[in-house]
N, C-alpha and C positions, 0 to 999 in steps of 0.2 A: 504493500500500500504506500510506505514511503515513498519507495524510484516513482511509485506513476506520481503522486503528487509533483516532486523535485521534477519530473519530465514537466509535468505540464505549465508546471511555475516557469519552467525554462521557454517552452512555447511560448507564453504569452508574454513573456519580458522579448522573446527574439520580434514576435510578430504583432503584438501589437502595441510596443512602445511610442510608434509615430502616432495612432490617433489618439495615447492618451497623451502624446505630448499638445497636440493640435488643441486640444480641447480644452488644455490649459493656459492658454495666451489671453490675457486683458481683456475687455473690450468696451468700449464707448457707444451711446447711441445720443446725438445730437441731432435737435430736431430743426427742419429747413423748412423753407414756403414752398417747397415741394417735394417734402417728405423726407424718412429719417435717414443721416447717416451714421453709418456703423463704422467706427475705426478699431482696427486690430494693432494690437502691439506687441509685434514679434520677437523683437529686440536689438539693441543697439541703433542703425540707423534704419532698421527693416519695419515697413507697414502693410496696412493694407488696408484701404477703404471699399466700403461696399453703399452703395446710392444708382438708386431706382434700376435693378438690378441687373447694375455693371457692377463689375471689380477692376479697384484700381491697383494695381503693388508697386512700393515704393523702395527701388536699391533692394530688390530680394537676393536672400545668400544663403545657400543651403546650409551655415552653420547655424545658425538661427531658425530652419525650422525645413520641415521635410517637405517640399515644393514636388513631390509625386503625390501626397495627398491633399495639398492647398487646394480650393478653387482655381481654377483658371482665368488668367487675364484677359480683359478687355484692353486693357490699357498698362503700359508697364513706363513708368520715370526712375532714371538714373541722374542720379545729382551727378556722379563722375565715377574718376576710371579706379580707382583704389577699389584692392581687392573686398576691402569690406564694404563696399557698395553696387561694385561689378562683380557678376556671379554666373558668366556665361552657360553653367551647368543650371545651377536653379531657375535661370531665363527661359531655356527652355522644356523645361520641367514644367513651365506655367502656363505655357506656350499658347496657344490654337492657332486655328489660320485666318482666323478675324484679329488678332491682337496686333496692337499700336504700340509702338516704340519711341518715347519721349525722352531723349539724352542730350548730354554736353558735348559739344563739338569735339573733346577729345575721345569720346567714346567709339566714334566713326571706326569702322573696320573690326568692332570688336561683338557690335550688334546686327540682327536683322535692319533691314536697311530702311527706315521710315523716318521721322521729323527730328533732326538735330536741330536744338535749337542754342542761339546763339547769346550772353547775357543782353536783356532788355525785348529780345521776341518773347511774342505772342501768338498760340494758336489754340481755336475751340474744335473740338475734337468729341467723340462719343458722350457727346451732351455736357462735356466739361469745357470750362476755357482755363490755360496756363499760362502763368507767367513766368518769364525765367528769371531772376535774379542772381546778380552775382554774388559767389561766394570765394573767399578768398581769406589768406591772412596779413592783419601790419604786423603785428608785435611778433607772436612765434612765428622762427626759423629755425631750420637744420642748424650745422655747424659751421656748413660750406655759408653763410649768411642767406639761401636763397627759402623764402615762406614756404611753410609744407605744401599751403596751396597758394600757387600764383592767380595772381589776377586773372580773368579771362577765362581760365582752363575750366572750373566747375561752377553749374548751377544749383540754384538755392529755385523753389518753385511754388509761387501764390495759385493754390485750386479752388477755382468756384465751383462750388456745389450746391446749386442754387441761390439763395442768399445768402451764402457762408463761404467768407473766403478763407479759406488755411494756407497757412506760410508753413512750409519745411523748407527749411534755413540750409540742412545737408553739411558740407565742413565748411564753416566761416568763423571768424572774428565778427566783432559788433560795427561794421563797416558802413560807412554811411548811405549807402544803397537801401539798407536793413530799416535804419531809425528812420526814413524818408516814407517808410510805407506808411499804407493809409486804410483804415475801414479792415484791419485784420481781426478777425472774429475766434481764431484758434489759431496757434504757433508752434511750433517745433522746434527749441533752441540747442544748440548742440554744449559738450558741459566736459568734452573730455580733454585732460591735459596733458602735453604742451601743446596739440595739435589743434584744439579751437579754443571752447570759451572758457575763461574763470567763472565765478558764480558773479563777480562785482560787473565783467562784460554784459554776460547775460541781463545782470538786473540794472544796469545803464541803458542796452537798448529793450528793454518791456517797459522801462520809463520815458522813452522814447517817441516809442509806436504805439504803446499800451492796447495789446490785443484780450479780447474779454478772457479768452481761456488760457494759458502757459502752459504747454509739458514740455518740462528739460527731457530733452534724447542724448544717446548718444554720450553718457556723461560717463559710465568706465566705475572710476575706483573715488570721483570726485563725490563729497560728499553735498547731497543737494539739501541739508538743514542748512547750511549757509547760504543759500539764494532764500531760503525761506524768511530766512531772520534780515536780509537785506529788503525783501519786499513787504515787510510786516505791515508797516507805515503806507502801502500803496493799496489801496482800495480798489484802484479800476480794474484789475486784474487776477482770477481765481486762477493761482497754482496747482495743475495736478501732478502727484507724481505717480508714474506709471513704471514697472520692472523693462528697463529700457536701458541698461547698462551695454 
């Protein structure tokens, strides 16, 4: 009676670990003037929204979650070409042959071939409109002096989804492109160090733009009670945190 137990403990940790991992990711429902959307939180820079039933995935990466059993995209955005955002195996994991392709100019040759878009384009797309924004860094750099991320190279991406627009910021600094925005309803700020934001960056630009909702992403080993204790004093702004390391 043992061995069959110990077997079949063994089965079900070999075969069905990916749906209980699936079924344990975050999730959000926020409601639009044309109905709800559902944000998943896969973790680190990895998303996935769901509205009026499209799916959108943001920077999927098979280490973050098993994209054979994900939904399948209608729509798929890469901030940029870093391997923790670029995921060519999870891309096509998620794949069909209706899916869109929304990337950074440096992503060119590494994706199916559909809308690169360039910082400051805009295209509406599978009922969505995107905005690209640039992400980049001032303060952190390598050693060789050169930013982890250069100007130009990756985007940061405003999605309307009906009357909600979301900002995923993707790897930036608090760069004035950021704090220039306007009418952000939900934001995605990145929090991991040396490579983008401290918590005082972060809480510089949400006092900025002041978008109604905040999830730090993306933030690692930083502790996010210090962006809490930095925005206590700031009302416009409801901090979520979400397991998004």
């Amino acid at each position: 009676m043992n061995n069959i137990l110990w077997v079949t403990l063994f089965i079900l940790l070999i075969f069905g670990f990916s749906g209980i991992c699936q079924d344990s990711f975050q999730t959000d429902t926020i409601r639009t003037g044309e109905g709800e959307l559902t944000i998943t939180f896969i973790g680190h820079g990895t998303l996935m929204f769901t509205f009026k039933g499209k799916v959108v995935h943001v920077d999927p990466v098979s280490r973050y979650a098993d994209y054979s059993s994900m939904p399948k995209a209608d729509l798929i955005l890469v901030t940029h070409h870093h391997g923790d955002h670029l995921d060519s195996s999870a891309i096509v994991q998620v794949s069909k042959d209706e899916t869109s392709y929304i990337y950074s100019k440096a992503c060119e040759g590494k994706l199916p071939d559909s809308f690169p878009l360039q910082n400051g384009d805009e295209i509406t797309i599978k009922g969505v409109t995107i905005q690209a924004v640039p992400a980049y860094n001032l303060v952190h750099k390598r050693d060789n002096g050169e930013p982890f991320h250069p100007k130009g190279i990756g985007n940061g991406y405003v999605i309307t989804f009906g009357d909600q627009k979301v900002y995923i910021a993707g790897d930036t600094e608090n760069v004035p492109e950021m704090k220039q925005l306007t009418g952000i309803e939900i934001a995605f700020l990145p929090m991991n160090l040396p490579y983008t934001m401290t918590p005082v960056m972060v809480a510089d630009a949400t006092r900025a733009f002041k978008p109604k909702i905040l999830y730090p992403y993306h933030f690692g080993r930083t502790d996010v009670n210090e962006l809490l204790k930095l925005l206590r004093d700031f009302p416009d702004t409801e901090i979520r945190i979400r397991k998004m390391e």
